[in-house]
N, C-alpha and C positions, 0 to 999 in steps of 0.2 A: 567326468566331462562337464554333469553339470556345473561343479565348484569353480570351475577354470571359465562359465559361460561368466558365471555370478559379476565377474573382476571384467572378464575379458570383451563380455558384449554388452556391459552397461548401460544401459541409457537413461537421458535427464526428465525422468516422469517420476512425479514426486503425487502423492497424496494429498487432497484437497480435503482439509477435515474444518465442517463447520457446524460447530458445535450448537443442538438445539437448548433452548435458556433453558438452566436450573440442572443439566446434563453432567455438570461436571462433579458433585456433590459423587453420583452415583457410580460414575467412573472410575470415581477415586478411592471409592469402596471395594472396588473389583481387588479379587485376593489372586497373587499367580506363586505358583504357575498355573494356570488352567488344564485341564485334564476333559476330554474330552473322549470317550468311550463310542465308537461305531461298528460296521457291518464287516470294516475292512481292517481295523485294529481299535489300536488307544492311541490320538492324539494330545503331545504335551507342547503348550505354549509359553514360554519361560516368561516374556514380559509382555506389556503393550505393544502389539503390534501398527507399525504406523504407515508400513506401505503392503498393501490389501490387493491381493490377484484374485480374479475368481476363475473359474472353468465350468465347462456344458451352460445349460439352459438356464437363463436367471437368478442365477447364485449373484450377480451384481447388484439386483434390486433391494436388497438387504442394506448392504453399505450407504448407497444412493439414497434411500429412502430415511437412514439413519445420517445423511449429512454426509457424508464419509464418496468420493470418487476413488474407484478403486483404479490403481496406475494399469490394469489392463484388464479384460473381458470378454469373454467369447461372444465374434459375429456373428449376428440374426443371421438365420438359414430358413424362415420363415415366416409370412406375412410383413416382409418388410418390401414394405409400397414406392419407396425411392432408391432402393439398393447403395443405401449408404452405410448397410449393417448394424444400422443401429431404428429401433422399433420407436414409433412416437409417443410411447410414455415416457422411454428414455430421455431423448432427445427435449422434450418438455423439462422431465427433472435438470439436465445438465444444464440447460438455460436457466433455471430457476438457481442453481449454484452456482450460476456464472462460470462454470468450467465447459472447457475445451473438449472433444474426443477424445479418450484415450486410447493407448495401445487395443488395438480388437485384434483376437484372436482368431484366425480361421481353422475350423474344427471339422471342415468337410471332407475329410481323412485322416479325423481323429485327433487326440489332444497334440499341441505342437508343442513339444516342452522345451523346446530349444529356444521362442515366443518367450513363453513366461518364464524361463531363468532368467530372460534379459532383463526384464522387470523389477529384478532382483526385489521380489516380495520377500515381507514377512511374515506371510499366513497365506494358505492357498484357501478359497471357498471353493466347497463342491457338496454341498448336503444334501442338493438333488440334483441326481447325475443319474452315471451308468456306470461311472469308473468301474475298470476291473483292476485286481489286486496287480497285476504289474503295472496297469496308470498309477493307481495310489504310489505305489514304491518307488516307482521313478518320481514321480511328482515330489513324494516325503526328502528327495534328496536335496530338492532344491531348498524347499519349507517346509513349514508343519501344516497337514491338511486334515482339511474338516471332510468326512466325509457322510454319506447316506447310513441314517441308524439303522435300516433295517433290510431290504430291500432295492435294489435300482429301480430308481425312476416311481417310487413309491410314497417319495418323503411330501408330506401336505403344506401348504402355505405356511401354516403355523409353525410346523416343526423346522421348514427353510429358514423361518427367523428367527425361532429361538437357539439354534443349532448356528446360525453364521453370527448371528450378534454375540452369541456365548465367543465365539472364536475371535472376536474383534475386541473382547474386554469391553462391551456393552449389553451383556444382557440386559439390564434395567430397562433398557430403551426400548428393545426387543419386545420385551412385554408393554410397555406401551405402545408401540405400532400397533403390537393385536390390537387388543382394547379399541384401538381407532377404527381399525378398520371392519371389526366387529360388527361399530356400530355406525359404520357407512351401509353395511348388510342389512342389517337390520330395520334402515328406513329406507334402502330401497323395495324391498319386499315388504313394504305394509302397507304399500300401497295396493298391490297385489296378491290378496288373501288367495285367489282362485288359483292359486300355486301348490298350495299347503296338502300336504297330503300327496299330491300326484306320485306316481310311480315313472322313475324314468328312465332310460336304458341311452347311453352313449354310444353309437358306430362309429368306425374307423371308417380308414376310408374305401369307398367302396368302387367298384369299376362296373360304371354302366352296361359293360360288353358280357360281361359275367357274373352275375349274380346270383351263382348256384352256391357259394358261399356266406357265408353271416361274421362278418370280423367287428369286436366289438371289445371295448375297454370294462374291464373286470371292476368288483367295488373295491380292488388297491390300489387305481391311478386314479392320480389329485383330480380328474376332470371328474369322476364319478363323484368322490369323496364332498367337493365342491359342492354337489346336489343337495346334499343334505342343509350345509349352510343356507343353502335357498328356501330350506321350506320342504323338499323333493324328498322319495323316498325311492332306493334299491328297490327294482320288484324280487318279488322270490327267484322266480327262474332266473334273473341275473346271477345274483346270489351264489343260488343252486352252483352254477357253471363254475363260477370263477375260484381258481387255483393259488394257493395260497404260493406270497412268492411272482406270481405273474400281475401281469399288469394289463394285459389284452389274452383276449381267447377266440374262439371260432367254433362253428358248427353248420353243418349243410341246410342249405336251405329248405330240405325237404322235413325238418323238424322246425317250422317256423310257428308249429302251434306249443311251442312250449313259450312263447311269449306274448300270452295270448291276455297275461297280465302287464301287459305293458302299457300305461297311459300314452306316454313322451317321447317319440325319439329322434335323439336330437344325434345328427348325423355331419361328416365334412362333406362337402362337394359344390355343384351349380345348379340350375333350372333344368339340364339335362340326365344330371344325375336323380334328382326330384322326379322326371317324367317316367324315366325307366324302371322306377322304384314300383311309382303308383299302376301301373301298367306289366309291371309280372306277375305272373299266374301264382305264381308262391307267397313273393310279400307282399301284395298287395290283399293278401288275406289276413295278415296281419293286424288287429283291431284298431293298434294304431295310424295304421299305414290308411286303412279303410275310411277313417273319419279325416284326416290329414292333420293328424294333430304331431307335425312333424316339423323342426326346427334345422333347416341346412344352414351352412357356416359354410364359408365362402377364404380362401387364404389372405383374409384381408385380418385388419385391428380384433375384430368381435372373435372370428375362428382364431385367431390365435390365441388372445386373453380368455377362451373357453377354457384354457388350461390356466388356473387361477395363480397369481406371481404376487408378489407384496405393492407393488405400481399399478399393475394394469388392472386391478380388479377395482378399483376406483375408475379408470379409464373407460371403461367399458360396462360397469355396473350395468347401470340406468337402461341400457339399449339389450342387456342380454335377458335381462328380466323381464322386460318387455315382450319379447318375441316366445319367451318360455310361458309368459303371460297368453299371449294369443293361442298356444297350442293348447295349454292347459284349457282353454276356451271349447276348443275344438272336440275335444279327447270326451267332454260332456254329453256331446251331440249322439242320436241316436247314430249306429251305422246306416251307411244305403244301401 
């Protein structure tokens, strides 16, 4: 079905490749076929591939940030403030390449594969996803796909872009994005020494109405992982909890003193979900809860790029260190 989409639902989105100076040297180096080894099989890529689909959550930011528009892309379902599906790092880069919208993907019932055959790509990115082995399989029919090395929804900024630029015949490049961005980190947080060391714990998100629960992202998902890049450190009981393989966990709230090491915690929600917090009999016993040395994220730019992407962490740097900056402040302070 899909091979008949390839031909028969074509459409004219072509790949915008612009290349950054000195780029081609390295390029040209690239040996194929590429072999790519993940969670879900072995990816093989025969040549350069020159029109680039991605699928789930920021697998575009890869191409985009290496010059590269990928001819389609899954829509923002999240902190996008204009509901044009597309987030304003993006929309920054795509002006800065002088390119158009491309095909977006709607994902809110799951991959549309019927979407990206039209596309007719020749590489799928997905290295940080959820896919499950019959997404990959379907998908493999249309292209060859990259997928998550180890785990869903577990893959780090880093591994997003060494794992989708390997798939595009640009690792080289790949590794120097890190490097860049490395060292965007690096002098955002020097200014902010009173970071270093903190222990911090990430919440999902929580329901004012009920609170007799604790849901809370494990040290396998990139928002945790992200901590450490800052300066942050895992406390034990995080640690302790979190299941190898998972990416969030939970436990009753009536066991809120095993986090009684917790500097930071940096939680989603509003002002209401903040009041209900500091005002339960349970977390508010909590040592961090008690001092307020607590960071809410709101489903705007900052709560979204808490989950750090190869764009948005440049986007949002400066203002997230800040605010991790003020609690690490707080977390100091005697309790009352």
């Amino acid at each position: 079905m899909f091979r008949f989409l390839l031909s028969a639902l074509a459409v004219a989105v072509t790949c915008i490749w612009i290349a950054a100076p000195g780029s081609a040297s390295a390029d040209d180096a690239t040996t194929y076929p590429i072999v790519i080894k993940h969670a879900l099989g072995t990816t093989v890529i025969p040549k350069k591939p020159e029109r680039i689909a991605t699928v789930a959550w920021a697998n575009h930011e890869v191409p985009l940030a290496l010059g590269v528009v990928p001819v389609g892309f899954a829509k923002a379902n999240f902190g996008d403030d204009d509901g044009d599906g597309v987030l304003p790092w993006i929309a920054q880069r795509l002006k800065e390449l002088h390119a158009g919208k491309p095909v977006l993907f709607d994902e809110g019932d799951g991959i549309d594969f019927e979407a990206v055959a039209a596309t007719r790509p020749d590489v799928i990115l997905a290295s940080y996803s959820g896919l499950s082995q019959s997404d990959y399989d379907t998908l493999s029919q249309i292209a060859p796909v990259v997928a998550y090395p180890e785990a869903a929804w577990s893959t780090d900024w880093r591994q997003m872009i060494r794992l989708n630029s390997t798939g595009m015949g640009m690792a080289v490049e790949g590794e120097t994005l890190i490097r860049k961005i490395e060292a965007e980190i690096s002098e955002a947080i020097a200014t902010h020494p009173e970071i270093r060391g903190k222990k911090a714990m990430f919440v999902t998100h929580l329901n004012p109405l009920d609170l007799s629960t604790i849901n809370f992202y494990t040290t396998n998902d990139t928002r945790v992982k992200f901590f450490k890049d800052l300066g942050l450190e895992s406390p034990k009981s995080v640690v302790d909890v979190s299941e190898p393989g998972k990416f969030s966990g939970s436990i009753s709230a009536e066991r809120i003193d095993l986090f009684d090491d917790v500097d930071i915690v940096v939680a989603y929600g509003n002002t209401k979900l903040l009041s209900s917090v500091t005002a339960n009999l349970l977390m508010s016993k909590m040592p961090a809860v008690e001092k307020g040395a607590i960071v809410i994220l709101g489903a705007n730019s900052v709560g979204t790029a808490a989950n750090p992407t190869p764009l948005s962490i440049s986007w949002v740097l400066k203002d997230y260190v800040a605010l991790l900056a003020e609690a690490a402040g707080k977390s100091t302070r005697k309790s009352k």
